[in-house]
Residue, then its C-alpha position, 0 to 999 in steps of 0.5 A: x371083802x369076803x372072810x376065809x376060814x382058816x382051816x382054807x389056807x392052806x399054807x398057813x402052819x405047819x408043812x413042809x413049805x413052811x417048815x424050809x423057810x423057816x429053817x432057812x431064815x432063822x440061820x440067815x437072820x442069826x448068820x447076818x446078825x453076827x456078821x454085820x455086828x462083827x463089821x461095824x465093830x472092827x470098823x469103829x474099834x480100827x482107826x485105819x480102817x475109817x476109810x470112806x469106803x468103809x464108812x459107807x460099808x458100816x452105814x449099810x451093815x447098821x440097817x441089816x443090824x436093825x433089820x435083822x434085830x428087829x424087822x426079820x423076827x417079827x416078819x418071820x413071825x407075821x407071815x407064819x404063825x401071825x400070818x391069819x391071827x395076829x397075837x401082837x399089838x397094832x403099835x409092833x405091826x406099824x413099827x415093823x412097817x416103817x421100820x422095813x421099808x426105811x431100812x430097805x430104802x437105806x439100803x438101796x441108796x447107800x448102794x448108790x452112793x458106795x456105787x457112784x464112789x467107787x466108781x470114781x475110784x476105779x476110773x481114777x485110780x492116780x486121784x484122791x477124792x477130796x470128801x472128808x469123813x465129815x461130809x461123807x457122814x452127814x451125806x449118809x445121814x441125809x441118806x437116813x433121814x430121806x429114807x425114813x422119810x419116804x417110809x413114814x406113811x408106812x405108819x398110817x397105813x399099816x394095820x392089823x385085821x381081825x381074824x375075821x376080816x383077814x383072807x388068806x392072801x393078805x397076812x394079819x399085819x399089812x399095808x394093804x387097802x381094806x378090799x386087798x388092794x395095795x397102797x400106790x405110794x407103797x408099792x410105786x415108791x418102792x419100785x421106783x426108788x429100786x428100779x433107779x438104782x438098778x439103772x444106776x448100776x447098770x449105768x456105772x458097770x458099763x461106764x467102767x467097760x467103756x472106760x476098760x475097753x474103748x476110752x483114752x488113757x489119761x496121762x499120769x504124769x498130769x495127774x500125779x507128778x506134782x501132787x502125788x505129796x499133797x494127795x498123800x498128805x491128804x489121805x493120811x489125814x482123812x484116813x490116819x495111814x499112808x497106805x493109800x499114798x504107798x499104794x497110789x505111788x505103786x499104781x503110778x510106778x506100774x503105770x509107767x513102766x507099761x508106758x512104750x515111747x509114750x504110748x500106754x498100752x491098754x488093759x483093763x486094770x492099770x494097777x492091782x489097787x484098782x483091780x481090787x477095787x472093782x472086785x469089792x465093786x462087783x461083790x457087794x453089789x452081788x449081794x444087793x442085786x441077789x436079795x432084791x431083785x426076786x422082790x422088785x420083779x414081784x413087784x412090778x408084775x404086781x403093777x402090770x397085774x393090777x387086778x384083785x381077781x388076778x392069780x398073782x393075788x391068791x395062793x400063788x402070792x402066798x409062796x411069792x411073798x414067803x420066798x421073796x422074803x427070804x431072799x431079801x433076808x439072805x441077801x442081808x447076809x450076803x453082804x457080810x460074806x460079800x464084804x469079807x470076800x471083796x474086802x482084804x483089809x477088814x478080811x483078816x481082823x472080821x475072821x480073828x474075831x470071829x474065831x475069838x468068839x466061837x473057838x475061845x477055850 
């Protein structure tokens, strides 16, 4: 492999370029640091706030804690001023490996998981589903651990080359082979984990549409007339609130007053808690889809173009890594916005602390 002066990079310190996205990362990192601090916080210290749903809203809001404590400062610092002389120890550039994919792949999967559950609750909007926070705990727990899992041989190949090994396409710190090539399990494990959530997300908005649009209305009467107590008594002990059992018995009461000689008519959203949900639905996955589809695209044209001598391996990846980077970061952001917006319970509590920290006299 042959070494490249640094004076030959020629997005390497200082420009314009450089100087947008640094600017850019530095207010989203700090932005989705506070934001995603300020949900956990609101979640844990609100006992009526521990629904399910939030649960697994503070699970993914602890990864973009992580990622943008730890990972987003020494990456903005890798692919700029450490990008050709990496000043850092090895042990920091390893860490930093392990800990991006984990948390990337946590993302991923608790999107998947947050997926499929309000899926269910949107398709069934006169049914509790019977998952304590027990089991939802240790269900993202494994989700964690899986992911970490998947992203431990991140620490053996990740390495840090000397100045004068390094070319300008590959940054000091990487995960790449010593002629430049990526690792296939990095790269396949990554596009493969991704791409079935894509698929998963597909699959359940169009799942919702074919519900809206083409399936049968259920009967609510089945669903709800006699278990309506039990299912309330069970959200208020899993969720310490009966404002799902009111909310419920609201819904049931819309869904039969729509009901005409036995006929339901049909509409998209049979009751305004469903209708709430499927908006957060769309929200949040806007974030996921927005950070990471630049990268996953990047990433399979990376695939197709498997060769060293391909353009997308010279200074074209320069600007590809630096701006899909950033979108990733931004999309960490996103999430506390998403939420906020999609979200009206933990809306009005997030804001009042916010306000409490930035305008106290």
């Amino acid at each position: 492999m042959n070494s490249t002066n640094i004076t030959d990079c020629k997005l390497v310190g200082g420009g314009a370029h450089n100087l947008i996205i640094i600017i850019a990362l530095i207010i989203v990192i700090v932005c989705g640091f506070l934001g995603n601090v300020a949900i956990v916080y609101v979640i844990l210290r609100h006992n009526h706030l521990r629904t399910l749903t939030n649960l697994i809203i503070a699970s993914i809001s602890v990864g973009s804690i992580i990622s943008t404590s730890i990972c987003s400062p020494i990456d903005l610092y890798r692919l700029h001023w450490g990008y050709q002389d990496w000043k850092l120890s090895s042990f920091v550039c390893k860490t930093f490996w392990l800990l991006e994919m984990g948390t990337n792949i946590t993302f991923a999967l608790h999107i998947a998981l947050f997926a499929i559950y309000r899926l269910k609750t949107i398709l069934n909007p006169y049914k509790v589903i019977d998952v304590s926070r027990v089991k939802l705990v240790i269900c993202m727990g494994l989700l964690w651990f899986l992911s970490f899992a998947l992203a431990i041989p991140a620490l053996y190949y990740a390495r840090v080359r000397e100045q004068g090994q390094h070319v300008c396409y590959i940054a000091s710190c990487s995960i790449r082979k010593e002629d430049g090539e990526e690792h296939h399990y990095v790269t396949m494990s990554f596009f493969v984990i991704f791409s079935l959530v894509y698929i998963m997300i597909v699959m359940t908005s169009l799942t919702f549409c074919c519900f809206s649009f083409c399936g049968k209305s259920s009967n609510p009467e089945s669903d709800q007339s006699e278990s309506q107590p039990k299912e309330m008594r069970k959200e208020s002990t899993r969720d310490g609130t009966f404002s799902r059992g009111i909310e419920m018995s609201k819904a049931f009461a819309d869904y039969k007053n729509s009901s005409i000689r036995g006929r339901t008519t049909r509409k998209m959203f049979v009751s305004k808690q469903q209708k709430e949900n499927f908006i957060q639905f769309l929200f949040i996955l806007s974030s996921f889809l927005i950070g990471y589809t630049p990268i996953v695209v990047f990433v399979m044209l990376k695939l197709i173009n498997n060769t060293q001598n391909s353009n997308l391996y010279n200074e074209p990846q320069q600007y590809s890594t630096k701006w899909t980077n950033l979108f990733t970061r931004v999309g960490e952001f996103l999430f506390f916005i998403t939420v906020m917006c999609g979200t009206k319970k933990l809306r009005k509590p997030i804001g009042m602390l916010l306000k409490s920290i930035f305008y106290r006299n």
